[in-house]
C-alpha positions in Angstrom: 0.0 0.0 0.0 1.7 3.3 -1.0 0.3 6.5 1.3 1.6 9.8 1.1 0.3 12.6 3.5 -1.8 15.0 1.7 -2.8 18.1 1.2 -5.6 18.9 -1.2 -5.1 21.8 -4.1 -4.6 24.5 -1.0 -8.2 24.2 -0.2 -9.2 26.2 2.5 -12.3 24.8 3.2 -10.8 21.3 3.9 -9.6 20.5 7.9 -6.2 21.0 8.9 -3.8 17.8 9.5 -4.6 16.2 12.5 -8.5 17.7 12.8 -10.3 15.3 10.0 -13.0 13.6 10.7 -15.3 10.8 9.1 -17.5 13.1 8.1 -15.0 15.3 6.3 -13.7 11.9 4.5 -17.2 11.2 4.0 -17.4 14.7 1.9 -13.9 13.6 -0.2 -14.3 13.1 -3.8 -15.2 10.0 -5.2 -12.1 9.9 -7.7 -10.7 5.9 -7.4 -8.1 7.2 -4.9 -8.2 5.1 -1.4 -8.5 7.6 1.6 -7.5 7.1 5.4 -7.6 9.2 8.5 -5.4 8.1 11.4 -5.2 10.7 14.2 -7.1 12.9 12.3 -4.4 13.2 9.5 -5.4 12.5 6.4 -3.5 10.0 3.8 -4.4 9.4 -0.1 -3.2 5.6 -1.4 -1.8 5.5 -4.7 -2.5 2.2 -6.7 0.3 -0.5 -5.6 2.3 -2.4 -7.9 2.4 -6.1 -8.6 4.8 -7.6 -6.1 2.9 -5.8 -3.2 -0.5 -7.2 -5.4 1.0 -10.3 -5.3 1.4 -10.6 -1.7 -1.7 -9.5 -1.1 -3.5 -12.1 -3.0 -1.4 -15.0 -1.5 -1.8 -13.8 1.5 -5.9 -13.9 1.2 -6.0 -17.2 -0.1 -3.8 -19.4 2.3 -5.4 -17.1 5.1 -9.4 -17.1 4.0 -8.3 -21.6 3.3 -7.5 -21.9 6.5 -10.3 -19.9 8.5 -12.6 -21.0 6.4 -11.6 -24.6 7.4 -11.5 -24.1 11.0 -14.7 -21.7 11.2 -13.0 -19.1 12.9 -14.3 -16.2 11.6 -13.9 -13.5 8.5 -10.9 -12.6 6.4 -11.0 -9.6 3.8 -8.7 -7.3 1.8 -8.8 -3.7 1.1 -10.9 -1.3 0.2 -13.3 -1.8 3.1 -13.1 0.4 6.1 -12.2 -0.3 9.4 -13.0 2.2 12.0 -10.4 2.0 14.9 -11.8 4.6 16.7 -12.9 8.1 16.5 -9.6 9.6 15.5 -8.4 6.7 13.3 -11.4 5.9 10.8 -11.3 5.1 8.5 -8.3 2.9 7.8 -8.0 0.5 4.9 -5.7 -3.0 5.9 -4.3 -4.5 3.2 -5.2 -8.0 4.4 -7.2 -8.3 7.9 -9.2 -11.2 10.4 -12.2 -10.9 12.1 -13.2 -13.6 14.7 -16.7 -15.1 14.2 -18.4 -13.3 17.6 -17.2 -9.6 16.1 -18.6 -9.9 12.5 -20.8 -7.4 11.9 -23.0 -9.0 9.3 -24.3 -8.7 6.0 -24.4 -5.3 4.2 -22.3 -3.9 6.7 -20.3 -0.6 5.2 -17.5 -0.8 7.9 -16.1 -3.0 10.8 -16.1 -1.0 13.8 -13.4 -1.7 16.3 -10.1 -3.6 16.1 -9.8 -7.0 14.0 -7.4 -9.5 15.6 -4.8 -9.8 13.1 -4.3 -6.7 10.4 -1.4 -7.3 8.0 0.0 -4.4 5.7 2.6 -5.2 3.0 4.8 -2.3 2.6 5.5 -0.4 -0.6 8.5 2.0 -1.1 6.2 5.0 -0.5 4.5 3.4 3.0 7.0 2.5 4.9 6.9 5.3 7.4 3.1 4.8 7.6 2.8 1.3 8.0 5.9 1.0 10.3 5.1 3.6 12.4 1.5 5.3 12.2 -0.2 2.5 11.2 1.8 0.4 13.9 1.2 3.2 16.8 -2.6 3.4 15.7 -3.2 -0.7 15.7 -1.0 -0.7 18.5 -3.1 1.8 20.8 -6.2 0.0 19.3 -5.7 -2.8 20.5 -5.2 -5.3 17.4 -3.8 -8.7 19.0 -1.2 -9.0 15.8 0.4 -7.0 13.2 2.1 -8.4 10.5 4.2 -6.4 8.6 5.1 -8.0 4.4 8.2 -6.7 2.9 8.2 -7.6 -0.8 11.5 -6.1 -1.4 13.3 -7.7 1.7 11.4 -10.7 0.5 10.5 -10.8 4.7 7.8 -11.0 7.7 7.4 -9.6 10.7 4.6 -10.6 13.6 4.1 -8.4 16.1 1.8 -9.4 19.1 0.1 -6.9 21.5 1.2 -7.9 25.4 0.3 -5.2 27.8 -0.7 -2.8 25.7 3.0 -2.7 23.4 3.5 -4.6 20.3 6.6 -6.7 20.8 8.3 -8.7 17.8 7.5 -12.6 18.3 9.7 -13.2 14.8 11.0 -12.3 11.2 10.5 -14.9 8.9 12.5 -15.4 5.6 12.8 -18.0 2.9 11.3 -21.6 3.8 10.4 -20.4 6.9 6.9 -21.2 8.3 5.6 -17.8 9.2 4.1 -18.0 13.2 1.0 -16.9 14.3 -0.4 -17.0 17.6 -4.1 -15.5 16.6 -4.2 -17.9 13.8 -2.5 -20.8 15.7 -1.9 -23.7 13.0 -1.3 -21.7 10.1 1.2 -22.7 8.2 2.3 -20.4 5.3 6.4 -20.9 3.9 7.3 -16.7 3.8 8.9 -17.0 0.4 5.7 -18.1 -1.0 4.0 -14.3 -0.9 6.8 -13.3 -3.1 6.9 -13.5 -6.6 9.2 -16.3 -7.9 8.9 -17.6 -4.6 
């Protein structure tokens, strides 16, 4: 996911950083760009490119397999919003799980609180925001595990939430089986969401 911080053609009626709100996204353009409001700032994504595509896609399918399989809940893919909170909402995971008791249901337009695992794979442009906005805003949300996918490293990270701070439970390369304590059981090799892995 690439995400720059924006500024919109120096119009003054739009908030300042830090002071947007869902209803000031909800008054953005409808132009095919991918909009995002953590902390009140807001961020524009540009389309990604293939490797980060790639990942994505891989990602969905081994993931979605085995949930599916073990009836644990939901898995989906951006765009669809997540609301965080009242300051960080929306925000668009690239890849994210919803246990069974937190789906919201049919026709729902967003998913209102924190899923249990949210994964973003980085792009050159994102790597501040996933690394650290995104990781301080899941963090103080309260997601049990952040996964961060580095196409260009050709790596994961896991983070898992323990009192409140995301520590780093591993960084998985190669034929390494990727750990996941949400998700216990899952068993994706990391150089599989990488293309001519």
């Amino acid at each position: 996911m690439t995400e720059i911080f924006v500024t919109l053609a120096n119009d003054k009626t739009q908030p300042a950083q830090g002071e947007w709100t869902y209803e000031d996204y909800l008054a953005l353009p409808d132009d095919g760009r991918r909009y995002e409001i953590i902390e009140g700032v807001l961020y524009v994504t540009n389309a990604p490119d293939i490797d980060h595509q790639f990942a994505v896609s891989e990602l969905l399918g081994e993931m979605r397999a085995f949930v599916k399989q073990n009836k644990l809940g939901y898995v989906l893919a951006a765009p669809f919003e997540v609301h965080l909170n009242e300051r960080s909402r929306p925000v668009q995971p690239d890849v994210f799980f919803i246990q069974a008791d937190k789906w919201p249901g049919s026709g729902a337009k967003f998913f209102e609180g924190s899923p249990s695992l949210v994964i973003e794979v980085l792009s050159p442009a994102s790597i501040r925001t996933d690394r650290y906005v995104k990781f301080n805003a899941y963090e103080q949300a309260g997601v049990a595990e952040y996964w961060v996918v580095n196409p260009r490293l050709r790596t994961v990270e896991v983070y898992t939430l323990s009192g409140g701070e995301f520590g780093l439970l591993g960084e998985f390369t190669g034929d390494e089986v990727i750990q996941s304590q949400v998700l216990a059981g899952l068993a994706i090799v990391t150089r599989t969401l990488f293309v001519g892995g």
